[in-house]
N, C-alpha and C positions, 0 to 999 in steps of 0.2 A: 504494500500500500504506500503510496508516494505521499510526502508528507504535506502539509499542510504550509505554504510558503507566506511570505509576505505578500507579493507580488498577487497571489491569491485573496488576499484578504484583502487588498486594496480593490481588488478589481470587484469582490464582493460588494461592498461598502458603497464605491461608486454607485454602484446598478442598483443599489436600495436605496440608495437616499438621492437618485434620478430625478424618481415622478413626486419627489415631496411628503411620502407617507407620513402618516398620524405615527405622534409619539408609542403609543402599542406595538403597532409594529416594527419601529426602527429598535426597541427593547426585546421585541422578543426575534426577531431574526439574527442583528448586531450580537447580542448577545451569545447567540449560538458558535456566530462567525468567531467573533473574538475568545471566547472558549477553545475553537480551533486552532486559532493562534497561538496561542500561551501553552498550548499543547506539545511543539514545538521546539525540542530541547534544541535546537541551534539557530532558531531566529535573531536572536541580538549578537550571535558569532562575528558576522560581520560590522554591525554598527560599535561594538565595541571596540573592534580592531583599529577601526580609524580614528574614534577617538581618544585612542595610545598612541597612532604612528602618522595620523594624515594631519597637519597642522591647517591644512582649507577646509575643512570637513570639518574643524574646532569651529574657526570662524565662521563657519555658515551657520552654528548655530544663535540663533535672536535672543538676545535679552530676553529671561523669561519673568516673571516674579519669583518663581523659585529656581534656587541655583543647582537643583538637583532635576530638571525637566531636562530632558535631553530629547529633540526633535529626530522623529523620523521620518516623518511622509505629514505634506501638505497637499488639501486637495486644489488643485489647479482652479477648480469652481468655488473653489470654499464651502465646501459641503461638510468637511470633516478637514481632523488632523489626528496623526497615533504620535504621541508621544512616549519614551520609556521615563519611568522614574525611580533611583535606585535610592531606596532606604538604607543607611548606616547604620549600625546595632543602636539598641534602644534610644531609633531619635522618634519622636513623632512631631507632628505637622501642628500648626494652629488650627482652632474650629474653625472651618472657614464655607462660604457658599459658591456658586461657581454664575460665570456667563452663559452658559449653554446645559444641555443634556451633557450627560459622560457614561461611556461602558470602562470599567475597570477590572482588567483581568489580572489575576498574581501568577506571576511568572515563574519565580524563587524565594522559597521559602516562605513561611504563613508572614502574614498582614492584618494586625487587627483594625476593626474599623468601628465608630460608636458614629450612630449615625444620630440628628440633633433635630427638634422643632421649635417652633418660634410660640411662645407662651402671648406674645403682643402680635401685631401687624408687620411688624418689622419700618414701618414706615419712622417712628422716636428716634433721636440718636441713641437712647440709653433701651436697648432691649435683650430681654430676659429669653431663654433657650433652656428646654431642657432634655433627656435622652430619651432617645427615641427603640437605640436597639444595640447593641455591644455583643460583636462578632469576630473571631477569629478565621480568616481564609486564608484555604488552602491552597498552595498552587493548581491550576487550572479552574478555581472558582471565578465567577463572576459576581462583579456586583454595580449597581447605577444611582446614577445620580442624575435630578431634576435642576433646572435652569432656576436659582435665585434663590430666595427664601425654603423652598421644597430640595434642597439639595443639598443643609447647612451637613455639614460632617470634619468627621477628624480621623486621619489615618496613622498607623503607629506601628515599627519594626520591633518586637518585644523581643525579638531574638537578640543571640549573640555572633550573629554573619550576616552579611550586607543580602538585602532584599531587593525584589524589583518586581514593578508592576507594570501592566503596558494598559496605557491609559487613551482611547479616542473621543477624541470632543466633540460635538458639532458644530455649523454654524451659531458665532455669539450674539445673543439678544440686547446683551450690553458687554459695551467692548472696554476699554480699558484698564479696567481695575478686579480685583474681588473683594470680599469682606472679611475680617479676621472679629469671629465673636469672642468677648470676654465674658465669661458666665462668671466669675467673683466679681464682676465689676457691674455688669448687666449692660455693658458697651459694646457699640461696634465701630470699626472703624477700617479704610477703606488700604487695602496694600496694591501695590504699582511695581512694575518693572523698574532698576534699578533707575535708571535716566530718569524718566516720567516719575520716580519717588526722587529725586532730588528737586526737580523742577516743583513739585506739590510742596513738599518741607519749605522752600522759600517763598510758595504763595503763603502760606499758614505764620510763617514768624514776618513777612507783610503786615498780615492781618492783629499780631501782636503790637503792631508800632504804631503810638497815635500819632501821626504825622501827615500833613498834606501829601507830600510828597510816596509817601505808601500806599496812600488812597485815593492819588491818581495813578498810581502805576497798576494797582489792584483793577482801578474803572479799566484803563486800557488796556487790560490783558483778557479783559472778559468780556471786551466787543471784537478780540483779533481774532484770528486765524487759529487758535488754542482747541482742541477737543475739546466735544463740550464739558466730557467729567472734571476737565483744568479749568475750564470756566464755574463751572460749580462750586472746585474749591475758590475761584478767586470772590463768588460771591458770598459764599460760607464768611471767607476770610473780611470781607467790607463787616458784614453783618456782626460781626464778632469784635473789630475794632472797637478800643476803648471810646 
């Protein structure tokens, strides 16, 4: 029986997510596929070789918000993306929610995962979350995640050897950021790609300064050319001036 490739499962993925199906179906077929993937003892054979020996193949990869995302297939329509993501012994991730749908398959080794719901609207700054479901998977398990508030979760390598999951996303409903929940605090607040989280940090200590001069570079940055989530913060940040 010939194995189950990548090449395969892109071509899969395409051809389902084509004609635009209802989320039902992109979970339960996706699902199946990506099972088949992670099935797979030498699908990352290659993507990890170049990212030991190929130095363009480093650089091709994007700024992610996490520094542990490593990309491997972009869909050319933007239909999807698989990314691998390798867990280091007992690190786990912050509660966080996502842009899109996601299927997550565990590659190596178990993965626990506690998945979160929102007690409030999610719409406060200050909102409360609580457990939803707290699960150990196995390699070749699957498991998904809903676009935004319906997808808050926390993933976590409990072992003592590096883990890896192969994670596909969809098309994002909101694009540049996600949310990092704090349940002792009942906060949420918004994490960025490395760039795009520097550029936020100095709208926000803007926002700290009562100064003309801060509050018109604040107005101008949030009628320019900025995404609008940068515009957001610069009006978060006006709103917030002393």
């Amino acid at each position: 029986m010939n194995e189950y490739t990548l090449n395969d499962y892109v071509q899969d993925m395409e051809e389902l997510l084509a004609d635009n199906p209802d989320m039902p179906h992109i979970i339960e077929e996706g699902s199946k596929y990506v099972s088949k993937l992670v099935s797979n003892p030498a699908i990352l054979n290659d993507i990890l070789t170049k990212l030991v020996l190929d130095d363009q193949f480093l650089k091709s990869q994007y700024q992610a918000i996490d520094p542990n995302d490593i990309i491997i297939y972009r869909s050319p329509n933007r239909l999807f993306s698989l990314r691998a993501f390798i867990w280091e012994p007992r690190v786990h991730y912050p509660i966080h929610d996502h842009g899109s749908w996601g299927l997550v398959g565990v590659y190596l080794n178990p993965i626990r995962e506690r998945k979160y719901q929102l007690r409030t609207n999610g719409a406060a700054p200050s909102t409360q979350i609580e457990l939803k479901s707290d699960q150990l998977l196995q390699p070749g398990q699957v498991t998904v995640v809903l676009p935004l508030d319906q997808g808050i979760h926390q993933m976590e390598n409990p072992g003592e050897s590096v883990a890896i999951s192969l994670h596909t996303y969809g098309a994002a409903i909101r694009k540049g950021y996600i949310q990092y929940y704090e349940p002792h605090f009942n906060t949420v607040r918004r994490a960025y790609p490395p760039t795009t989280f520097t550029r936020a940090l100095a709208i926000r200590t803007l926002g700290s300064i009562a100064q003309p001069w801060s509050e018109e570079i604040l107005k101008e940055a949030s009628e320019s050319h900025l995404p609008d989530y940068l515009k957001e913060e610069c009006l978060m940040a006006l709103n917030k001036q002393p």
